[in-house]
KEKE-3310 file (N, C-alpha, C; in steps of 0.2 Angstrom, whole numbers, plus 5000, padded with zeros to 4 digits):
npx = (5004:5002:5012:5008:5011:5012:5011:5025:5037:5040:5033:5026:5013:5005:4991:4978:4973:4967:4956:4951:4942:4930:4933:4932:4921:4905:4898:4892:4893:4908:4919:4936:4944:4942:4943:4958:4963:4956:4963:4977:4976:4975:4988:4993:4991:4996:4992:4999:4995:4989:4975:4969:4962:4963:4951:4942:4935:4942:4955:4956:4954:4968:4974:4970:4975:4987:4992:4988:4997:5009:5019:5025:5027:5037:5034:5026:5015:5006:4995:4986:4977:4973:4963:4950:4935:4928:4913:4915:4918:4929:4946:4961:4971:4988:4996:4987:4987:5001:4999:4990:4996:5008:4999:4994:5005:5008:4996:4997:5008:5022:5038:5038:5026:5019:5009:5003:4988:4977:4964:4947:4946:4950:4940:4946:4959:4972:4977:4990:4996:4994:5001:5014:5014:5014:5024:5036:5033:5037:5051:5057:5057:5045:5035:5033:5025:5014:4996:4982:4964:4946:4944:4947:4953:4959:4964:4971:4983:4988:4993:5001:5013:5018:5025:5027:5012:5008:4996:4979:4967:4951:4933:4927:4923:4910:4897:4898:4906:4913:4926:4932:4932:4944:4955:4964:4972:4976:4987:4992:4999:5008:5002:4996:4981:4970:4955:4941:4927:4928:4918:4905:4901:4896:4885:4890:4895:4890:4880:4867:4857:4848:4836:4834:4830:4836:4847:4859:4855:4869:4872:4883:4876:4862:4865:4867:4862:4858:4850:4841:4821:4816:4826:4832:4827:4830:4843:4844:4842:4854:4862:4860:4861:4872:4877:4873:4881:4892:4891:4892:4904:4909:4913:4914:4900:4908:4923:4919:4918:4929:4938:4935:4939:4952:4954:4953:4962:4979:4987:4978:4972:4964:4954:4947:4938:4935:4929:4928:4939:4938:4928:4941:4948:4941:4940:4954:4955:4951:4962:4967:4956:4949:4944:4935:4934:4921:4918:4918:4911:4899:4897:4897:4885:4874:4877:4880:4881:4883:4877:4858:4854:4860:4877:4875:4863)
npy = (4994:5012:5023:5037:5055:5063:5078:5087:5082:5068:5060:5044:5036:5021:5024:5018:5018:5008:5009:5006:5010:5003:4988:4990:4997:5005:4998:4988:4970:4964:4951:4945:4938:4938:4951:4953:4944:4952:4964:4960:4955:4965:4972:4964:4966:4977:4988:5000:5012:5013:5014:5020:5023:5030:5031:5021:5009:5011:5006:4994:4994:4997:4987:4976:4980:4982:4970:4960:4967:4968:4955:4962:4974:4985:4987:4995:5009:5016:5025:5034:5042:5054:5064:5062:5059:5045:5051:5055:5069:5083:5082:5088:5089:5094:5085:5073:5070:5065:5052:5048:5045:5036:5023:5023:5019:5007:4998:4996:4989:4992:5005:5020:5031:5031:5041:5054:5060:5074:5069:5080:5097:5105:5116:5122:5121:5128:5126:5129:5126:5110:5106:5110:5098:5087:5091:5089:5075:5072:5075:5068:5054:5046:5049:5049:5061:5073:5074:5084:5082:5085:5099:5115:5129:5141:5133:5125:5134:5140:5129:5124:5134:5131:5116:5107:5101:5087:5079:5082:5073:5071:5069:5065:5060:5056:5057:5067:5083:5094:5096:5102:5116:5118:5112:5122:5128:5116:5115:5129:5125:5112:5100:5086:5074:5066:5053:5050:5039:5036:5029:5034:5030:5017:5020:5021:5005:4997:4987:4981:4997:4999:5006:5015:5008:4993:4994:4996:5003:5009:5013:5020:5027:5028:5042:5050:5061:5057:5044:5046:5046:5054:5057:5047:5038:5048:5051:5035:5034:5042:5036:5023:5028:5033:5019:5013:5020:5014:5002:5001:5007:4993:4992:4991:4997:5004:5003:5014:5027:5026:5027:5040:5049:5046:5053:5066:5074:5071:5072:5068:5053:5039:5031:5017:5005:4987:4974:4963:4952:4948:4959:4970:4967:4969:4984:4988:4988:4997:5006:5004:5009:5020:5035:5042:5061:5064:5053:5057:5069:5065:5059:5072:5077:5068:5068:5084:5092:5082:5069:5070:5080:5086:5083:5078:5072)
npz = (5000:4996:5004:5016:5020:5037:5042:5046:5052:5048:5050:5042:5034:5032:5017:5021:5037:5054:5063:5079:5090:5089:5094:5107:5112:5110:5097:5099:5104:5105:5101:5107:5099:5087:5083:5084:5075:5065:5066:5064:5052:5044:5045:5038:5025:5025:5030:5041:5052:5066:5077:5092:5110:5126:5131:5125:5132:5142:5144:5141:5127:5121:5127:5120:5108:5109:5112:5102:5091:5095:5091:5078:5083:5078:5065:5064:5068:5082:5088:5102:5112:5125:5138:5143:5153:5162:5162:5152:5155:5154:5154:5153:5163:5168:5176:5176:5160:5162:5170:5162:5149:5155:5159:5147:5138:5145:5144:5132:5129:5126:5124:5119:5111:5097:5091:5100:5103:5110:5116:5117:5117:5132:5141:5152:5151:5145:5129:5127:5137:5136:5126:5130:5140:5134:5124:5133:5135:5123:5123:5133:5129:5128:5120:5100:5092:5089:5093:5086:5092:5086:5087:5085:5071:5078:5090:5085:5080:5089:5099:5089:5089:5101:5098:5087:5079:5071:5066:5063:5071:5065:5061:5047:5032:5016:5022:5031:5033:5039:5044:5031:5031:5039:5030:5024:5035:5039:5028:5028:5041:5040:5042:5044:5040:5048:5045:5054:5060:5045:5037:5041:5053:5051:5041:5029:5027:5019:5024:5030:5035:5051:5061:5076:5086:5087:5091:5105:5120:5125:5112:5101:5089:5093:5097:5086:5076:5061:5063:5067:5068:5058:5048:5044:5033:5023:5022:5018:5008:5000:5004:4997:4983:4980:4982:4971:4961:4968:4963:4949:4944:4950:4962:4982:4992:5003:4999:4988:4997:5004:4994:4990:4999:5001:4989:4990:4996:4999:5010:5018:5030:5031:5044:5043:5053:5059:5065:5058:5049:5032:5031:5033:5025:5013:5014:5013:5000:4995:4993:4982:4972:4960:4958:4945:4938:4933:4944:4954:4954:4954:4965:4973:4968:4973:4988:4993:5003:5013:5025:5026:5042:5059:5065:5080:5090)
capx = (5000:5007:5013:5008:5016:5008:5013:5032:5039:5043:5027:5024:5010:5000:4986:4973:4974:4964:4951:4950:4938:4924:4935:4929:4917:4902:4896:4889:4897:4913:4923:4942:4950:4940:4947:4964:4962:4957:4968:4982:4976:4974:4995:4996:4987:5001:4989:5006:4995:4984:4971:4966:4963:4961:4943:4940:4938:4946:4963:4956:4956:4974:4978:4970:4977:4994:4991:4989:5003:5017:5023:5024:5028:5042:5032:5018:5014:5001:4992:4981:4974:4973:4959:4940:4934:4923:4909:4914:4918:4935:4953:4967:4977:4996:4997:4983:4991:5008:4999:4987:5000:5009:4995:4994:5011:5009:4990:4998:5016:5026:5040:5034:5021:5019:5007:4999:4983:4974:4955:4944:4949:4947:4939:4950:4964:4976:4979:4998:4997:4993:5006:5019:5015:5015:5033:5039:5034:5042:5056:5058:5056:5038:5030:5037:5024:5011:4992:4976:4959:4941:4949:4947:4958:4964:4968:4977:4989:4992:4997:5007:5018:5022:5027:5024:5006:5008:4991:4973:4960:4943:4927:4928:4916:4905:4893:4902:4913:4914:4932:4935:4936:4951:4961:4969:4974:4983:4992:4999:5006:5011:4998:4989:4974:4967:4949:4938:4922:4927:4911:4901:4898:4893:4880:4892:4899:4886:4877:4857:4855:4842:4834:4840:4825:4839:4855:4858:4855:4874:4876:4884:4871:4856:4864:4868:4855:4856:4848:4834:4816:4815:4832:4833:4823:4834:4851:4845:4843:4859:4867:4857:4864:4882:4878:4870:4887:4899:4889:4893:4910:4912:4917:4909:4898:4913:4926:4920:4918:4935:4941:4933:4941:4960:4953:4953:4971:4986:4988:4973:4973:4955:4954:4942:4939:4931:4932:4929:4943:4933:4928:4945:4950:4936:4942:4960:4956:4950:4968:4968:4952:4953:4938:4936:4933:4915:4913:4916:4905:4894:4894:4895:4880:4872:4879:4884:4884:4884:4868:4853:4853:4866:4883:4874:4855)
capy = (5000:5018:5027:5042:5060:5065:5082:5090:5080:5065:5051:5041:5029:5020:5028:5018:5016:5005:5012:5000:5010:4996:4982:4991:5000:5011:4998:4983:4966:4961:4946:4947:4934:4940:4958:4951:4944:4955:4968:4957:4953:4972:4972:4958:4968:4984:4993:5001:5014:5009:5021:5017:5029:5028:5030:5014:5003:5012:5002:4988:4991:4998:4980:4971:4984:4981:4961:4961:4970:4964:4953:4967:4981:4989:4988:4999:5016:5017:5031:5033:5049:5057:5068:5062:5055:5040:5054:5059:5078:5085:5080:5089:5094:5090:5078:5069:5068:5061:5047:5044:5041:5030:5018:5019:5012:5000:4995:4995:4985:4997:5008:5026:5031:5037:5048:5056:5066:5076:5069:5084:5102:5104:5122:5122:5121:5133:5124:5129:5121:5105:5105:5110:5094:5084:5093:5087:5070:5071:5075:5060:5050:5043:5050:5051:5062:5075:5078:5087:5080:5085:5105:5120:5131:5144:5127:5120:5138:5141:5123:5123:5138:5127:5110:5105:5098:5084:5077:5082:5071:5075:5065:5065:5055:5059:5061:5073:5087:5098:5097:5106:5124:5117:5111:5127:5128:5112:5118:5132:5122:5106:5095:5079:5074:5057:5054:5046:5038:5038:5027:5038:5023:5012:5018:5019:5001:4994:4983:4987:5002:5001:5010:5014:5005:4990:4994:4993:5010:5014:5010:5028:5027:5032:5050:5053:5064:5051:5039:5049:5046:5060:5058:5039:5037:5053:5046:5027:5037:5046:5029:5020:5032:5029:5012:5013:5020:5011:4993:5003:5005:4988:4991:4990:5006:5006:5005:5019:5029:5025:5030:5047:5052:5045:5057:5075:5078:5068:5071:5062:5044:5037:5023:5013:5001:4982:4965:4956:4951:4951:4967:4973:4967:4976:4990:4989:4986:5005:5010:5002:5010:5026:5040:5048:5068:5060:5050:5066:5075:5062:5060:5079:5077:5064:5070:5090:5093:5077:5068:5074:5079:5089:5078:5076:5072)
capz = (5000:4997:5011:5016:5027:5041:5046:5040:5055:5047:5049:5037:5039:5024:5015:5026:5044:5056:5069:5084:5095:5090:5096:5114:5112:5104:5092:5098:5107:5101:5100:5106:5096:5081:5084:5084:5069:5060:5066:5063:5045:5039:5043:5033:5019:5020:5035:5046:5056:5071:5083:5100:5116:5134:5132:5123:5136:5148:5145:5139:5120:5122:5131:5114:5101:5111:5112:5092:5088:5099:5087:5074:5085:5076:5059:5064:5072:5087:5090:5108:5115:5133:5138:5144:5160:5162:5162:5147:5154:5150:5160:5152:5167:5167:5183:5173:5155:5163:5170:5155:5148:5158:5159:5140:5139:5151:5141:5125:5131:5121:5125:5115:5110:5091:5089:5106:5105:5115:5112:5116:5119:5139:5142:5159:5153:5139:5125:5127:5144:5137:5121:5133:5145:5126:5121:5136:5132:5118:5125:5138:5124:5130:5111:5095:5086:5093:5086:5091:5089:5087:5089:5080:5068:5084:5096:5082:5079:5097:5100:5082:5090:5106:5097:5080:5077:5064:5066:5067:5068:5064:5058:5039:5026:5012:5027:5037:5030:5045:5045:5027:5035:5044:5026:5024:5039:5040:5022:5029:5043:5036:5048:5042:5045:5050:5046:5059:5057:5039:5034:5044:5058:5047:5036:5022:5024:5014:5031:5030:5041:5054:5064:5083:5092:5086:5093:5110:5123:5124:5105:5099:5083:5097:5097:5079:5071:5054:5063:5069:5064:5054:5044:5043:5027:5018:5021:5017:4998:4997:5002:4989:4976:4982:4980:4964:4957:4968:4959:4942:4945:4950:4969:4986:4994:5007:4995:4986:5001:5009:4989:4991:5006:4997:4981:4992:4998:4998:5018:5023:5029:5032:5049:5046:5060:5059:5069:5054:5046:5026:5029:5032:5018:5011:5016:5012:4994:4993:4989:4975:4968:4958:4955:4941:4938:4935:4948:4960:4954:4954:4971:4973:4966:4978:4993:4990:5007:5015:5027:5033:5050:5061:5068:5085:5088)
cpx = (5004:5005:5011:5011:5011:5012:5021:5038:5044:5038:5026:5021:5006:4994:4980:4975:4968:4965:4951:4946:4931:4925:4933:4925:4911:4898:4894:4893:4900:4917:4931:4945:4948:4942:4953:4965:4960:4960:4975:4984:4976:4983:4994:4993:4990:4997:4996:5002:4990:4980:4968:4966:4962:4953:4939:4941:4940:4953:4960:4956:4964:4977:4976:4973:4984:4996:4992:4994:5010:5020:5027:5026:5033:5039:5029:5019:5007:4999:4986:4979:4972:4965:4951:4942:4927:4916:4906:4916:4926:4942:4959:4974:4981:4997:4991:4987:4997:5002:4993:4990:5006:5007:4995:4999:5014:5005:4994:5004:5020:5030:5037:5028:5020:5019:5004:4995:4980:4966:4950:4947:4947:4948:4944:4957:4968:4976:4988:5000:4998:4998:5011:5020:5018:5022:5038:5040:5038:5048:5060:5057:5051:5035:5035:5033:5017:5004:4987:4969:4952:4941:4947:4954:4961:4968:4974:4983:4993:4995:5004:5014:5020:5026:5025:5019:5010:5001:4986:4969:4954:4939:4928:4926:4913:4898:4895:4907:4916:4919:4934:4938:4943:4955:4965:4972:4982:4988:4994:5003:5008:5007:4995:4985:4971:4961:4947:4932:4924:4919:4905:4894:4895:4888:4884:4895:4894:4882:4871:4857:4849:4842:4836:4836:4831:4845:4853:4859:4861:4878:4877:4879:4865:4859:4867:4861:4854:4853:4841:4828:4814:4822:4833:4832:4829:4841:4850:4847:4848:4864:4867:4860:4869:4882:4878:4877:4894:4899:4893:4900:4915:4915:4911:4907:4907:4920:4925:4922:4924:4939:4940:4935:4950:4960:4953:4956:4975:4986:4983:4972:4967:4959:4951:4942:4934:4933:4932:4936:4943:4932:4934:4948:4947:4938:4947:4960:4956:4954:4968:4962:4953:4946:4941:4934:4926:4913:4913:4912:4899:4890:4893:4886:4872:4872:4883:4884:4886:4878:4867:4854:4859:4871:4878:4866:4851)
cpy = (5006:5021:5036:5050:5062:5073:5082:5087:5073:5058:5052:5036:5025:5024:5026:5016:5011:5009:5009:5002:5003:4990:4982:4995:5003:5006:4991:4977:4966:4956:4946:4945:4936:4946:4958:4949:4946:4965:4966:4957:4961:4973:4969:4960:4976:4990:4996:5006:5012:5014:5020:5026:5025:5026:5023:5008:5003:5007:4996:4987:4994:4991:4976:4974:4981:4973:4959:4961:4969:4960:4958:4973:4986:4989:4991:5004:5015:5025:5030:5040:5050:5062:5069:5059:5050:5043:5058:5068:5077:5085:5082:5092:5091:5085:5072:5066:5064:5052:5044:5040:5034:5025:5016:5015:5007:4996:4992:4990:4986:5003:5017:5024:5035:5040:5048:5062:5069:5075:5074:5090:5102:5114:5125:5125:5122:5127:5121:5125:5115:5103:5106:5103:5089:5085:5091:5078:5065:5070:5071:5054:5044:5042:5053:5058:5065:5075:5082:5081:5085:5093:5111:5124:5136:5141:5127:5127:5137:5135:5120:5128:5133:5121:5109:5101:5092:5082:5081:5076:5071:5071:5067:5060:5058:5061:5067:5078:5094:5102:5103:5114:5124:5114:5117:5128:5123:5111:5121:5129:5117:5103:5089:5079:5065:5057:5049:5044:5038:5034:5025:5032:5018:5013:5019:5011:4997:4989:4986:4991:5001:5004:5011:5010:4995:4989:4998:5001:5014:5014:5020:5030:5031:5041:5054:5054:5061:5048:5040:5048:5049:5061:5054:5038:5042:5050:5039:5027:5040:5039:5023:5024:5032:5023:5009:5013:5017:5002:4997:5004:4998:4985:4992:4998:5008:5008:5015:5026:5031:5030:5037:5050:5053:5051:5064:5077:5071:5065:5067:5054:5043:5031:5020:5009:4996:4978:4961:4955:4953:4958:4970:4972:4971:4982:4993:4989:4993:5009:5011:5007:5018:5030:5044:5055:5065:5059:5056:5068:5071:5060:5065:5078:5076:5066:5077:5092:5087:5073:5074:5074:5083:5080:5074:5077:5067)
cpz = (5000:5003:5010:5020:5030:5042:5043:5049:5052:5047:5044:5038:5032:5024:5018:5031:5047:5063:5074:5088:5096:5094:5105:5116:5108:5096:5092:5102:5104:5105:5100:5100:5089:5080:5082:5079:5064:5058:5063:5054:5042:5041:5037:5027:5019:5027:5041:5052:5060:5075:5088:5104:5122:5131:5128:5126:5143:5150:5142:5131:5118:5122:5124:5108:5101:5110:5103:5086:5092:5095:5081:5077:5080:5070:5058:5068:5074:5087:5096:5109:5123:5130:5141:5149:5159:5161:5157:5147:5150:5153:5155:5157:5168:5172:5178:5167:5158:5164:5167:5153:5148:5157:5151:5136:5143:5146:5136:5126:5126:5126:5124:5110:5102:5089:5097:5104:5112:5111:5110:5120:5128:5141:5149:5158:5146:5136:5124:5133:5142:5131:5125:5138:5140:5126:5126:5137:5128:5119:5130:5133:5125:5122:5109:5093:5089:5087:5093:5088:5091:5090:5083:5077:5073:5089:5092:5081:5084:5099:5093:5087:5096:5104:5091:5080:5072:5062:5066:5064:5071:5061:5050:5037:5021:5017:5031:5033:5035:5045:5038:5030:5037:5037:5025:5027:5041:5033:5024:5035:5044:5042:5045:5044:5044:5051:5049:5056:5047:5034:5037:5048:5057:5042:5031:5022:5021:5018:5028:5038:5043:5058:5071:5086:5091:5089:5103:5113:5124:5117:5104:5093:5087:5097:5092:5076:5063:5055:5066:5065:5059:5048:5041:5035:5020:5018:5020:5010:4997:4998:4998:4981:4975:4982:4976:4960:4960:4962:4952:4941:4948:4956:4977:4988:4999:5004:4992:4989:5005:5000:4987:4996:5000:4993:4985:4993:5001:5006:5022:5022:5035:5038:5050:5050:5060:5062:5065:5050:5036:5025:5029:5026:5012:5007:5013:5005:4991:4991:4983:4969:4964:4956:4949:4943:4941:4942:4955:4959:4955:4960:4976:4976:4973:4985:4995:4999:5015:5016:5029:5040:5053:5065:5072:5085:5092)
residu = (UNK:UNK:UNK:UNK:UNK:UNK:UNK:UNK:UNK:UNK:UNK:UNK:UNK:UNK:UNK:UNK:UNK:UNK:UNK:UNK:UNK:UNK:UNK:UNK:UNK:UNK:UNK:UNK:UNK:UNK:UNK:UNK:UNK:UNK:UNK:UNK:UNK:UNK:UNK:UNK:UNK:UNK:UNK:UNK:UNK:UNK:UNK:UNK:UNK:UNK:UNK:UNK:UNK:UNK:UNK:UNK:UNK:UNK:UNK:UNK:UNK:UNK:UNK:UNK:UNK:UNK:UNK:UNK:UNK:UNK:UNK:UNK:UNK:UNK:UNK:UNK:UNK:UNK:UNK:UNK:UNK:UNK:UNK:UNK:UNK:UNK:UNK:UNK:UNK:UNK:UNK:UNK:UNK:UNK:UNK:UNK:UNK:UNK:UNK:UNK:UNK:UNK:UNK:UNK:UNK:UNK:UNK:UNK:UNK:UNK:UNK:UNK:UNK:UNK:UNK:UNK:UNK:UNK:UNK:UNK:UNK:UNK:UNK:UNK:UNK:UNK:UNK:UNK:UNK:UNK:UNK:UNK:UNK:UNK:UNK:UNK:UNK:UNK:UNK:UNK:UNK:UNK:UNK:UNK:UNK:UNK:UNK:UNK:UNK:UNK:UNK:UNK:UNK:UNK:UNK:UNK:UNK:UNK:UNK:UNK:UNK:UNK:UNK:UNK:UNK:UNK:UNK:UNK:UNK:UNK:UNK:UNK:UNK:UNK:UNK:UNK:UNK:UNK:UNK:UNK:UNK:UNK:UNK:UNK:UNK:UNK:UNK:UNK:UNK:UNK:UNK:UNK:UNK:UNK:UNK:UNK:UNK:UNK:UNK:UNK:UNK:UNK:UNK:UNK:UNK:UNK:UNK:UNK:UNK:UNK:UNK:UNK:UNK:UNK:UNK:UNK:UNK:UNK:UNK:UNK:UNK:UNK:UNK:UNK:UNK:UNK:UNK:UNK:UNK:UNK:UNK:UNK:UNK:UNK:UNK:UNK:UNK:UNK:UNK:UNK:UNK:UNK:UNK:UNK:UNK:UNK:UNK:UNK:UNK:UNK:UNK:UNK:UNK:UNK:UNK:UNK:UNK:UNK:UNK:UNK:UNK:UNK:UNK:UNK:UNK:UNK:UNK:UNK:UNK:UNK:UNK:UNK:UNK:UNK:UNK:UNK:UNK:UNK:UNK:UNK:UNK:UNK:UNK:UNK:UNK:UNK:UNK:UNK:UNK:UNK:UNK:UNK:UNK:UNK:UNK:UNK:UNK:UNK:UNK:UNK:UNK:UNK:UNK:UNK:UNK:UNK:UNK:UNK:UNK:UNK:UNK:UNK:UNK)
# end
């Protein structure tokens, strides 16, 4: 698979990456050994970068991401993230960071740590506060390679001038485009971007979407305004139409989807995230695949500003 740069630092990761939040969290029961397996198998398919957090799990998908790849260590780049509490509020303060971290390289049973995020901004607490605890990181040779996530274009300056950003990640899909505002941004200071959710939590991998009354009360689908009563039915049709031209080109909805992300800047490396092993494959095949002018505009077309419904709902 071709490799890609993250950032003017020096990562380089392949073109697609692998999501692991689902292997503990946010998307229904899962299967360890099946997890492993099909983390294992998207290596074996040229996959070199990995995404985990604290919050996945609370150290437990850390320990299966870390488990996985222990034989492989040295061939791959992890990335984790600091920053949320069990409640979900906001915990960026420096005593905390250090022993996030720790723990993540305990969970993970790795020396450094490749990329370290900050997961969500924490109102509390400067931005430069939290890149200075980071830069310090760095510099103890804990982490290689700094990002932000889920963060806006003022976070990400002020934190560029303490320590080089290389990362952001941010939700990206043909359903979601939220993040565009923020590509100029990461041109002028050479940042990558790592898209999350890229098949916008499953309703683009080609799965029949249903409805929430189906998935379980902490499934993350209950509070996406896509799956809402009132929206359901309009994005079932713009992913029938994306499906209509992924059949005609001869590739899956998810393919296309992951191919559509590849097709808008060079810097971005999409992380899809499956247990199954097939579907990873799936997945990984999206390199290969190639949009034309066409078919952009065709899913312009289809999805000009992406789903119905706001992010959150």
């Amino acid at each position: 698979m071709e490799l890609r740069t993250l950032g003017s630092q020096g990562l380089k990761v392949s073109a697609l990456g692998y999501g692991a939040m689902g292997t503990a969290m946010g998307y229904g029961p899962s299967d360890d050994t099946r997890s492993i397996a099909a983390i294992r198998h998207a290596h074996e398919l040229g996959v070199t970068h990995f995404d985990t957090a604290e919050m996945y799990g609370w150290g437990e998908g850390e320990k299966l991401l870390g488990h996985a790849l222990a034989p492989i260590r040295d061939e791959v780049t992890i990335a984790t993230k600091f920053g949320l509490t069990p409640t979900y509020g906001s915990d960026s303060r420096p005593g905390h960071i250090r022993e996030v971290v720790d723990n993540s390289l305990r969970n993970l049973g790795i020396d450094v740590i490749d990329v370290l995020y900050q997961h969500m901004p924490d109102p509390e607490v400067p931005v430069e506060d939290v890149v200075g605890v980071m830069k310090e990181l760095v510099d103890a040779g804990k982490v290689r390679y700094l990002g932000l996530s889920n963060t806006d274009a003022d976070a990400l300056r002020r934190a560029h001038a303490v320590h080089p950003i290389s990362v952001l990640q941010q939700e990206y899909s043909v359903f979601e485009h939220g993040v565009r505002p923020l590509l100029p941004v990461l041109e002028e200071l050479g940042i990558g971007l790592v898209a999350y959710s890229p098949l916008a939590r499953g309703f683009l991998s080609g799965a029949p979407v249903r409805s929430r009354e189906h998935y379980a009360a902490d499934d993350f689908r209950q509070l996406l305004a896509w799956w809402a009563p009132e929206n359901i039915d309009a994005n079932r049709a713009i992913a029938a139409g994306l499906g209509r031209l992924a059949t005609d080109k001869g590739v899956s909805l998810s393919q296309l989807a992951l191919a559509w992300l590849l097709a808008q800047k060079d810097y971005i490396v999409p992380i899809p995230g499956s247990r199954d092993a097939g579907r990873v494959a799936q997945n990984v095949a999206a390199a290969d695949v190639t949009l034309t002018a066409g078919d952009l505009a065709r899913i312009a077309e289809i999805a000009p500003t992406g789903a119905v419904g706001g992010h959150l709902g």
